[in-house]
C-alpha angles and dihedrals in degrees: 000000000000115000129213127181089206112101086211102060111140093003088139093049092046083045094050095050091044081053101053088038094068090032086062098046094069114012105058093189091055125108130165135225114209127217127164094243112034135018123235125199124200138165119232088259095070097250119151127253089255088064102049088053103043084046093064096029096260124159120223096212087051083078111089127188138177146145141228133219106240091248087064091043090054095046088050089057098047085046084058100051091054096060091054096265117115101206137173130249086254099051090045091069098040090059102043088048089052087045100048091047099043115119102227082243087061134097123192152151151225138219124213106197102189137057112246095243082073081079100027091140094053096038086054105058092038100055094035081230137125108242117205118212124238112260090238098053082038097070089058099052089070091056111107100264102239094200135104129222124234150161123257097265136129097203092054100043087050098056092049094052083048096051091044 
């Protein structure tokens, strides 16, 4: 396992999956090419993003982005809790990004699409706060961990896929 102190690690590629999730749902011919810094959608037919879009109505400038520091990320989560709402650091930024881009004549929403408990460490640590795990993510903790620990380097990860 591969470890990261940022809050925010793989937020794109969550985001693009999110993306191509809904997409999905309710587009069959829709698939989705992943890149670290943009998201490309595309039917199976090969047909570009503008099409897709063009073909349901869809305007491209009605798709926001953003992004947060994790010092925001983790003030937005601490501004969360205090309204009564335990979020993760994924959904933070998803809803302050929506927030901070919403017309006052605009209603929207936002999906978290983890448990809290995804990020417990974090959460933790951010919110100053035990958090109990879910009984159903519980059972497994107890579970043996079948992972191993490593740095961030590609020499090293190398040589351990080469010796199993």
């Amino acid at each position: 396992m591969i470890k990261s102190e940022t809050v925010r690690k793989r937020f794109a590629k969550i985001l693009t999956s999110n993306i191509r999730n809904i997409l999905q749902k309710y587009y069959e011919e829709t698939a989705v090419v992943r890149h670290w810094d943009y998201i490309e959608v595309r039917s199976k037919n090969e047909e570009n993003s503008e099409e897709l879009f063009k073909r349901n109505g869809w305007d491209l400038t009605d798709l926001g982005s953003g992004m947060l520091s994790d010092s925001e990320t983790e003030d937005t989560l601490k501004a969360m809790q205090s309204k009564g709402y335990l979020c993760e650091p994924h959904g933070a930024i998803a809803y302050q990004v929506l927030k901070d881009q919403l017309k006052a004549s605009e209603t929207g929403i936002f999906l978290c699409t983890a448990h809290p408990a995804k990020f417990k460490e974090s959460v933790e640590r951010i919110l100053g706060i035990q958090l109990p795990l879910p009984e159903t993510l519980d059972k497994h903790n107890q579970l043996p961990l079948l992972s191993d620990e490593m740095d961030n380097d590609f020499a090293q990860l190398r040589a351990y896929l080469l010796k199993s």
